[in-house]
N, C-alpha and C positions, 0 to 999 in steps of 0.2 A: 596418557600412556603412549609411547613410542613402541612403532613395531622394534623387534629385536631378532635377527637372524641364529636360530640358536645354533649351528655349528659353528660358524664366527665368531659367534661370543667365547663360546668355549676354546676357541683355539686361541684366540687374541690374551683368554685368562691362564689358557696351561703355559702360552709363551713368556708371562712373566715370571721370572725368577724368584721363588720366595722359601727361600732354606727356613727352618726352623727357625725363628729370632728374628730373623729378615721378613717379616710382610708387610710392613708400611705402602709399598707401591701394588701389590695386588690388592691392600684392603680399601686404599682408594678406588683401583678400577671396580672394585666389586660397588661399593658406595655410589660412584657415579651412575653404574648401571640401573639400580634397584630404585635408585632415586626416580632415573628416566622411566622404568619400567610404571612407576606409582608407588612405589615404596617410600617410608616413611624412614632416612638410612642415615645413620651417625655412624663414626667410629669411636669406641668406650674408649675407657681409661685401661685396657691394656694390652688396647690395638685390636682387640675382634673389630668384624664389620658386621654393624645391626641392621637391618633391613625389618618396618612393621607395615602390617597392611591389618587395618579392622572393618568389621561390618557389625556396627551395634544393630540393637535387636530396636521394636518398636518404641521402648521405652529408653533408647539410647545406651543401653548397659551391654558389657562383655562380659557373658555366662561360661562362657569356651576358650582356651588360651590353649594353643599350636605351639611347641617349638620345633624349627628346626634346625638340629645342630650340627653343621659339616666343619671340616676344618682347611682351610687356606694355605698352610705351610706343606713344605715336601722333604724327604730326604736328598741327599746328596745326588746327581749324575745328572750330566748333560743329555739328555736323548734331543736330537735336533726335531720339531713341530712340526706336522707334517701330517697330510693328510692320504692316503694310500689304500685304494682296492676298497673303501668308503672304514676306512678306519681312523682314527684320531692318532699319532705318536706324539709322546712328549711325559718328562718329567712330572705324574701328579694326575695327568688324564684320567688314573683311575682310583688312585687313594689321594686325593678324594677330590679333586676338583668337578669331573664328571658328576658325581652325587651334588652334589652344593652347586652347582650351576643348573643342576635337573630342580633342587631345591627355589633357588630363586625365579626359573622361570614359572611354577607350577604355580609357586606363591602368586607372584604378577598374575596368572590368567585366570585361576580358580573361581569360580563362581561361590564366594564363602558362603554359607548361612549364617541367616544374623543372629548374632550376637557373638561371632567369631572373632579371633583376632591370632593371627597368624607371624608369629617371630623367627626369619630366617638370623641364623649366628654364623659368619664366616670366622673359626676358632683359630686362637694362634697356639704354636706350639705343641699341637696334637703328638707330633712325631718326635717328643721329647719325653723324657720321665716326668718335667715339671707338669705338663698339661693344664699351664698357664689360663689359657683361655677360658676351657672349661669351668677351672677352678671360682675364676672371676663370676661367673654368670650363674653359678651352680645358689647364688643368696638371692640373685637378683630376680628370678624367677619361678613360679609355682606352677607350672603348665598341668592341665587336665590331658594332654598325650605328649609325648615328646618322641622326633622321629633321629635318628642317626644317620647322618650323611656317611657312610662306607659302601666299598660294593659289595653285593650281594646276589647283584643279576638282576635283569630286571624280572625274574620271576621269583627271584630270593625272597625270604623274610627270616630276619636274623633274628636270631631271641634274646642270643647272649654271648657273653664272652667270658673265656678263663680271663684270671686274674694273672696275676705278674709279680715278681721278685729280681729284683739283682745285685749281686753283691762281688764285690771288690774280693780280694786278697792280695795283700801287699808287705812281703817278709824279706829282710836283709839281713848279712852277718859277714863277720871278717871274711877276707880269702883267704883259702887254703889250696895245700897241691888236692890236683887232683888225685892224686895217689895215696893219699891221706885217707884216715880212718874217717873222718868225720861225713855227713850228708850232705850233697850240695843244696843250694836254694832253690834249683831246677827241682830234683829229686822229693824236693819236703814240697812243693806246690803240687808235682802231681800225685803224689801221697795221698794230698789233702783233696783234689779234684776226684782219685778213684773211693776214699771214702762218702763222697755227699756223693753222687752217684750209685757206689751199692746202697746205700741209704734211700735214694730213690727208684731203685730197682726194686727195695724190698717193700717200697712202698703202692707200687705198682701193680706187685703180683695181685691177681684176677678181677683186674679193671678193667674192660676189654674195651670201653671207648676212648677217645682220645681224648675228647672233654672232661674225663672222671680221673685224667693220668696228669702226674707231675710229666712237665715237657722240660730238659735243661736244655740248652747250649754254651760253648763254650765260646763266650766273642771274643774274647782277645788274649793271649798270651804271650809275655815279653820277658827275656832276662837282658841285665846288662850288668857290667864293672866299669870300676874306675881303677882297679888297680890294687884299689884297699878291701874295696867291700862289692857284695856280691849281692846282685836283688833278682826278684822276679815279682813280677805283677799278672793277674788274672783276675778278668772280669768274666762273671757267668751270668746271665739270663736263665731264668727257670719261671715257667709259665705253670699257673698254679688253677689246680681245681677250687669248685663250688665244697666249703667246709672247711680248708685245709686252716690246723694250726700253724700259722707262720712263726709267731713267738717262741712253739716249742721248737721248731727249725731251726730254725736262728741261735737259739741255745747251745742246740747240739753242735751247730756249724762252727760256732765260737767256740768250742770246745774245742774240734778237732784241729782247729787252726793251730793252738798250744800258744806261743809268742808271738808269732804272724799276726799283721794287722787287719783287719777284717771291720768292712766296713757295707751295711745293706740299706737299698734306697730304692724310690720306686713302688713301691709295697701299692699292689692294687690287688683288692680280690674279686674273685668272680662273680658276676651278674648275671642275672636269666631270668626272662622273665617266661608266664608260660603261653599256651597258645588262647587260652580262653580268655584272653583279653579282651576288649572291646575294640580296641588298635588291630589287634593284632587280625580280628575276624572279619574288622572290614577289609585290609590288604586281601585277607583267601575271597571275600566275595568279589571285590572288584577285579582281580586277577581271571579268577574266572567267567566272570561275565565280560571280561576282554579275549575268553577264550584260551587261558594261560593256566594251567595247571602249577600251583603252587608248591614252592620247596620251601618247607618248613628248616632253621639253621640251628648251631652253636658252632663258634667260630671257635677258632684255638688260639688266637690272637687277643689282641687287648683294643681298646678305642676309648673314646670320651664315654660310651655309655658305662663304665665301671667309676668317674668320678661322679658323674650327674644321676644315676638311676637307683642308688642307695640313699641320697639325700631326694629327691624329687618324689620317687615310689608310687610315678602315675605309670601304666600302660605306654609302654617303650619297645623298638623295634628299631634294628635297624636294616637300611635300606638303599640300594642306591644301582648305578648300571656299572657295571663292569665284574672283567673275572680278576678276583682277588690273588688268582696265585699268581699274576705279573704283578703285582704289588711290590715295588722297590725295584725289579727285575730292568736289566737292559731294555729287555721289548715290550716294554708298559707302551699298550694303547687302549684303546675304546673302539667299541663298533658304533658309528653313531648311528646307526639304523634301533640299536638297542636302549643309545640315548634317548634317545627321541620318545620311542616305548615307554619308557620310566617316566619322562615329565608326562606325559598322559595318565598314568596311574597313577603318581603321586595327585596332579590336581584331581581326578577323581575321588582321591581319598580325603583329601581336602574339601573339597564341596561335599560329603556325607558327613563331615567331622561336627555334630550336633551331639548337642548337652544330653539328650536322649541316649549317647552312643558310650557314655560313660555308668550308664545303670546295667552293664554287666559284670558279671563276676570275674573278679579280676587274683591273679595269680600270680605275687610277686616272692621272687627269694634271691639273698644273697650268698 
């Protein structure tokens, strides 16, 4: 195994470019790494980066399966790489390159117990509805813990995440004057936007967390003509609580649409797992026996842990360095003083991660 400089490494990884769909050239750099590190590192059939590292037991067998699943793509924006006042900038430094680079180095240096066997997954497509990567690996694997490369801080520990919905609306009709009796196609879209809305207001009333609350947003809204005919288009994002009927939602929404086209996709529901995991209580004891008072999460966002932790249903957690509200943000960086923190606890979590650590009671719901 080759030394590795970990703020190098991560900077040389956040400087590669890798949009949503595009990571062919970071999931090489990652593969090379992990390879040199001591890692065991392929890329699958659809494009994740695998990286294995084991330590069978005396009898040669692996009683313990680790995964760790961060993701390698980014959204959109240049931010130029760049290191400042001991800070990391750059596109991805904290969703999620940072976590997944905390990930592979911990994996390299951990001291496993045997019969361990440790899977870092560099995901493609996290930053997408399809969550491609995830999808892929969610058959190929049965891990006894499974950790979520997102940030979290490195004194965080995430439990869970709302789930997700979003749905199209897309209605056209002749032109008319504007001086005309009739509605426009502007008018009957946001009609339709302020009824799922009070519908989610009323659905809201006395839910006082934000976890327990339909979240909408409204991401994009467009009219245009040709001269003939008159459209508008709206996409909405509505982030969805632990419980929520989405089918009967969708019903109603289709309803209110009347002839408008309406189309929903996306559909993740919420995950959470609780604290009395066995995952989850080694992160509070080695947090603190590093001196760290732990924050226990549920995040209002979405991640790979809502495809893999309703099919998996081991002891799940996510985890990683950085502050999540620069997530997509112009001034997305990382403190690598807090990096650095995080690979230390992660392999600490890793080297106590025995088959013994699995005989607690465990508290899963979706």
């Amino acid at each position: 195994m080759v030394m590795v400089d970990p703020t190098l490494f991560l900077k040389d990884f956040v400087a590669i470019p890798s949009l949503s769909g595009e990571e062919t050239a970071v999931a090489h750099y990652l593969v090379s790494h992990m390879t040199a590190l001591g890692l065991h590192a392929h890329i699958d059939d659809v494009g994740n980066a695998i990286g294995v590292r084991e330590c069978p037991d005396a009898d040669g067998r692996l009683t313990h399966d680790i995964v760790l699943l961060g993701h390698m793509d980014t959204v959109p924006g240049n931010i130029p790489v760049r290191i400042e006042k001991g800070r990391l900038y750059g596109r991805g430094s904290v969703d999620a390159k940072g976590p997944l680079a905390a990930f592979v180095l911990a994996a390299a240096q951990a001291t496993l117990p045997p019969g361990s066997r440790v899977v870092v997954i560099g995901a493609v497509e996290e930053e997408a509805a399809t969550s491609k990567g995830a999808r892929h690996v969610v058959n190929h694997y049965r891990p006894d813990w499974c950790i979520i490369g997102e940030p979290s801080g490195a004194d965080g520990i995430t439990l869970g995440y709302k789930g997700r919905l979003l749905v199209d609306y897309i209605h056209c009709q002749p032109m008319s004057h504007t001086a005309g009796p009739d509605r426009g196609v502007a008018e009957m879209g946001i009609a339709w936007v302020n009824q799922v809305m009070t519908a989610i207001d009323q659905f809201n009333q006395g839910r006082g967390r934000l976890f327990d609350r339909l979240l909408p947003a409204i991401r994009h809204i467009h009219t245009s003509s040709d001269g003939l005919t008159n459209s508008i288009e709206i996409k909405l994002g509505i982030r969805l609580p632990p419980d929520f009927d989405a089918a009967a939602f969708e019903e109603q929404v289709q309803a209110w649409a009347g002839a408008a086209q309406v189309h929903f996709y996306g559909h993740e529901a919420a995950f959470y797992n609780g604290r009395a995991t066995s995952l989850a209580q080694t992160f509070n004891r080695v947090l603190q026996q590093n001196g760290v008072q732990p924050r226990f999460k549920h995040k209002t966002g979405t991640s790979d842990m809502n495809v893999v932790g309703p099919a998996w249903r081991c002891p799940m957690v996510a985890y990683g360095p950085g502050d999540s509200r620069l997530d997509h943000t112009p001034e997305e960086h990382l403190v690598i003083d807090e990096y650095l923190q995080a690979i230390q606890i992660l392999k600490s979590v890793l080297e106590m991660g025995s088959i013994s650590n699995r005989l607690s009671p465990l508290s899963h719901h979706t």
